[in-house]
N, C-alpha and C positions, 0 to 999 in steps of 0.2 A: 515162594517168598512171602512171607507174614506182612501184611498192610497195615503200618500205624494208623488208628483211628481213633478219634476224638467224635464224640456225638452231645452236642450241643442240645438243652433243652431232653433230657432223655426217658423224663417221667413222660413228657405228654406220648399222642396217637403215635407220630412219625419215631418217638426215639424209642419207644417200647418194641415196635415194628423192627427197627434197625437193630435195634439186638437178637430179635427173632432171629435175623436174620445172622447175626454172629453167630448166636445159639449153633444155628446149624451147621456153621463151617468154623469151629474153633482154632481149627486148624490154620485160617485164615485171615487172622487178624490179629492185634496187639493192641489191647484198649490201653491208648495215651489218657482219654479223660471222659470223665461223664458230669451233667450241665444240669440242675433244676433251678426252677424259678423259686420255691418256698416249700417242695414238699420233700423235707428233710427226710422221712419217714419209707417214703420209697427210693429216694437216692441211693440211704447207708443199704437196703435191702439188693440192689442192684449192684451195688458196690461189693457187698458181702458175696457176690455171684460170681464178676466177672473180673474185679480184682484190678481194675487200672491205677495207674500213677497216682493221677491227680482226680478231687470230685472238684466241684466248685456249684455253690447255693447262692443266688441273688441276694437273698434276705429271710428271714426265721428263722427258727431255732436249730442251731447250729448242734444240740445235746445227744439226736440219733447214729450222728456222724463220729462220734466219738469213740475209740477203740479199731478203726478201721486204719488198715497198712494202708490207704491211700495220703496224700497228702490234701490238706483239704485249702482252698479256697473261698472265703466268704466275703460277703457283702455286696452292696452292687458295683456292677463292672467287673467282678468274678468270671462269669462267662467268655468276656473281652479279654482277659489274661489267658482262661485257660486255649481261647481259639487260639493264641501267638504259640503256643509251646508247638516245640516241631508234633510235625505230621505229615502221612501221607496223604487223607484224607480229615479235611472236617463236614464232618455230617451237621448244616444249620437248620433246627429244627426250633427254636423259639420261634415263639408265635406273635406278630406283630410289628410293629418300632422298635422294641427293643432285643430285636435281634442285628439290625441293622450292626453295632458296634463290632460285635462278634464276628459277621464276616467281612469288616474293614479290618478289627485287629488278624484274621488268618490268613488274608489277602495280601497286607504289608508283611507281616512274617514270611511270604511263601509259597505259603498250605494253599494245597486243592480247595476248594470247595466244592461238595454235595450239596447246595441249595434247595431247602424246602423254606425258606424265609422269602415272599415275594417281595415284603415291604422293604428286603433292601436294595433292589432293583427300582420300585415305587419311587420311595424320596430319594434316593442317589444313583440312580441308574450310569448316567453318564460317567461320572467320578470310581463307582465303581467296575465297572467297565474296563474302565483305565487304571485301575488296579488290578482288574485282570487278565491286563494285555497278551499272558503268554497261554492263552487256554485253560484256565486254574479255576473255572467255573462250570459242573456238571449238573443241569440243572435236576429236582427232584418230584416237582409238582408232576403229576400226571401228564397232563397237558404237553409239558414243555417237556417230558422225557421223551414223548412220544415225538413230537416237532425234531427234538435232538436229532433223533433216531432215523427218523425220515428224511433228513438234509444231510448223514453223514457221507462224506464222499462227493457232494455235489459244490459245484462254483456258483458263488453267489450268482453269478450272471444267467446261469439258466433259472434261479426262481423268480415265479412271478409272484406270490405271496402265501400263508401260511391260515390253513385253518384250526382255529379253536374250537372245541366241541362245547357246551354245558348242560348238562343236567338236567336246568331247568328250575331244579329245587321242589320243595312240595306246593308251592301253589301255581306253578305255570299254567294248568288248565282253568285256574279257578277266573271265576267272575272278579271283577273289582268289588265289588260290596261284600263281596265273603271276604276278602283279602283285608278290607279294612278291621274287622272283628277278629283278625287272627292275632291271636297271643306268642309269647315264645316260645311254649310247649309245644303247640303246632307246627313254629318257624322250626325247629331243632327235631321235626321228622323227616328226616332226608332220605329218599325214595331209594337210595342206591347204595349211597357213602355212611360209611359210621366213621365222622370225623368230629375235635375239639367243637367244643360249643359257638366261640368267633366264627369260624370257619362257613361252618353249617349256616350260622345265620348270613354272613355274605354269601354263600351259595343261593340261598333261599332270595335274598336282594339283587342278583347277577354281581353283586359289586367285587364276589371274588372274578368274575370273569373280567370284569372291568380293568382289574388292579393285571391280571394274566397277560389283558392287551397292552398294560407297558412294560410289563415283564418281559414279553416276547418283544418288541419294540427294538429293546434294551440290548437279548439277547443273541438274536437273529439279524439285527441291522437292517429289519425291514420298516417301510413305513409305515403308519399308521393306519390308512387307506389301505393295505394291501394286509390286514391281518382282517381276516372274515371269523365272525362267531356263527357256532348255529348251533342250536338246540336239539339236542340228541338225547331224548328219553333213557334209552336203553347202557348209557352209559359203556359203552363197550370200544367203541372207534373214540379216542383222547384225542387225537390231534393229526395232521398231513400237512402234505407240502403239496402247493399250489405250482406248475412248472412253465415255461414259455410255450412248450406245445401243444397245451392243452391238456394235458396229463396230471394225474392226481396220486398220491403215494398216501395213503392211512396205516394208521400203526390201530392194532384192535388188540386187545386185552379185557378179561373177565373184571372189574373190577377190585384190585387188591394191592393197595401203597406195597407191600412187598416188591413187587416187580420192579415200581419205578428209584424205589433204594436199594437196592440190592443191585440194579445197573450204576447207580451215582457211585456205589463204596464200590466194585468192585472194576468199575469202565474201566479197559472195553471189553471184556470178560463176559458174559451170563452163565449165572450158576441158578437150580433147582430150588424153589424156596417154597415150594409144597402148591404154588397155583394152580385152578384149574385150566383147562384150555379151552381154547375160545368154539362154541359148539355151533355148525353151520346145518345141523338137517331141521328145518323147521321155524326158523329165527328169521323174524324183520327188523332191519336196522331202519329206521325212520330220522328225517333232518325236517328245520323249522326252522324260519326267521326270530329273531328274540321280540318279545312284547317291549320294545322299547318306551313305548308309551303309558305302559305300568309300571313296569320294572325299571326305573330312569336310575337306576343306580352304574348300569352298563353305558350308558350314551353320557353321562356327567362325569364316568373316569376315562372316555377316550377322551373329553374335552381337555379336560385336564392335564392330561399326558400331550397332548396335540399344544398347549400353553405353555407346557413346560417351566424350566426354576420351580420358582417357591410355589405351584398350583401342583404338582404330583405329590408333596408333604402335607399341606396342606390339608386338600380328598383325601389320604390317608387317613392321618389324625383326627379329623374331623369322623370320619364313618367310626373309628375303634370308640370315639366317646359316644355316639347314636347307635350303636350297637351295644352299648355296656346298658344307656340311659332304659332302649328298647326292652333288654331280660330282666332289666330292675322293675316294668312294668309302667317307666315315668313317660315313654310316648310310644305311640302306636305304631305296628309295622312301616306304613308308607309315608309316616312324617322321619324315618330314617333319611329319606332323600330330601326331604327338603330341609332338614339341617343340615346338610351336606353343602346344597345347594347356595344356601344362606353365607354358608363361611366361603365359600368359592365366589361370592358375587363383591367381599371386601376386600380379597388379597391383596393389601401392598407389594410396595418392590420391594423385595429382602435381598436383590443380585443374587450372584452363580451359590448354586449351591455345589460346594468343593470341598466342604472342611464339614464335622464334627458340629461343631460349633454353629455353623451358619442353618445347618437343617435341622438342630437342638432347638434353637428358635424359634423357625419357625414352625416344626411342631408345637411345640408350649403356645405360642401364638395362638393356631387354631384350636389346638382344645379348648383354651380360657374362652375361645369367641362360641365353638360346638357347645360346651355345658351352658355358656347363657342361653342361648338359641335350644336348645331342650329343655331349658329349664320355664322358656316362656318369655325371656328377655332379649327382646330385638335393638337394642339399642342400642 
């Protein structure tokens, strides 16, 4: 039976992947819609491939798209329409806040989601959740596929908590005084992953591990206190389950985003999407506490998430404008965190965030407060 799918965001890393992975089973799917943010150019060339429904373009020139049997969708909030149109699965692959819409509007319509968007768990974890009352969330980050994977079958009541793996990023070993002269060509060599440029640079700050531990929070219903990170060089072991008898369960993979999409679109399924397998003659898996005391982008997003309402929007919004300010060149790697830091220390009360609306705010909030605050304006 053919899987309607929808793949949000489909130019970038995850949604080019996700079609790899159509590529290989045509037989298996039914492209409902495909998602770009402005790159019209590779959308109509994707479209001209795989032939779905509906495409849908945030913003730019809509000129490439033209002549194509799809139906097209433009402007912003495009991606938000196309995630409502039925489906079996939507694959959310935008990158940031503003994916956030996308799997609220697939969420009220219905639709699965395949989840590679953490920041909408981040700012509306709870409310989303609650949208996804009846299991209609499969998560897609590495991490959390693996976490998935490890807890299926089991009663909350036998886990004791859940381990996060990271990376580390390219300067985990380094000294601090090298850390400070590192530019963003440096931050954007990631030892393991070849992911989006955001990405890579939250890897490189932990602060995507950060944003992961309220992702998982979110997702697993565990506390805070009982999601453990550690630093795994090798990349290989993504995630486990922590259990009451002292027992430990890891899920290991070579690393390749194929695996962990290709379980979202197809759960609960696994089909062949050309991996290598995981090799045991000769191999050391090695684990490390995180440098929390360089790396403060990890210990400022549990705080965060441990404060909850308007402090998980907030660290969000804030890091995506200190991360943009960072590769523009306008501040240096470890004042990322103390812009962060800065917009986190004036949070007002903005109440529940439940609505659209209430966490639209207070994002726009904190970025107006993160661009003073990099721009050199404390005030």
């Amino acid at each position: 039976m053919r899987r309607r799918l929808t793949i949000l965001g489909s130019t970038g890393s995850i949604g080019r992947q996700a079609l790899d992975v159509v590529s290989r089973y045509p037989d298996r799917f039914e492209l409902v819609g495909l998602s770009a943010g402005n790159d019209a150019r590779a959308l109509a060339l994707q479209a001209a491939e795989f032939t779905p429904e509906y495409i849908a373009l945030e913003s730019g020139d809509t000129g490439p798209l033209e002549g194509l049997t799809a139906e097209v969708l433009a402007g912003p909030g495009s991606a938000g329409r196309l995630a409502g149109a039925p489906s079996d699965v939507v694959l959310n692959g935008i990158v940031g806040f503003a994916g956030l819409a996308a799997t609220v509007g697939a969420l009220q319509a219905g639709n699965r989601v395949a989840l590679a968007n953490k920041e909408s768990l981040v700012a509306a974890g709870e409310w989303v959740m609650d949208l996804a009352a009846n299991n209609r969330i499969i998560p897609v980050d590495s991490e959390h596929s693996a976490i998935f994977q490890c807890l299926e079958g089991r009663r909350q009541e036998e886990i004791a908590g859940i381990l996060l793996t990271a990376s580390g990023g390219p300067f985990y070993a380094f000294e601090k005084a090298r850390i400070v002269e590192a530019g963003p060509e440096d931050a954007l060599r990631h030892p393991t992953w070849r992911m989006g440029r955001k990405i890579t640079i939250d890897s490189a700050t932990m602060m995507n591990k950060g944003l992961e531990v309220i992702e998982a929070h979110h997702l697993f219903g565990v506390r805070f206190e009982d999601v453990r990170v550690v630093v795994h060089r090798q990349s290989v072991v993504h995630g486990g389950a922590l259990f009451e008898d002292g027992s430990v369960v890891l899920h290991a993979a070579l690393p390749d985003m194929r695996l962990p999409i290709a379980f979202g679109l197809i759960y609960p399924e696994r089909v062949d999407v050309g991996a290598e397998p995981v090799p045991f003659d000769g191999v050391t898996w090695s684990f490390e506490e995180p440098r929390n005391d360089v790396f403060r982008c990890l210990p400022l997003a549990v705080e965060a998430g441990r404060a909850g309402g308007a402090y998980p929007v907030a660290l969000n919004a804030a890091n995506e404008v200190a991360v943009e300010a960072f590769l523009d060149g306008r501040i240096r790697f470890l004042h990322i965190a103390d812009v962060i830091e800065e917009v986190l220390e004036v949070v007002p009360d903005f109440g529940m965030m439940q609505s659209m609306e209430a966490i639209v705010t207070v994002d726009g909030w904190a970025r107006d407060e993160a661009r003073r605050r990099a721009n050199g304006d404390s005030r």
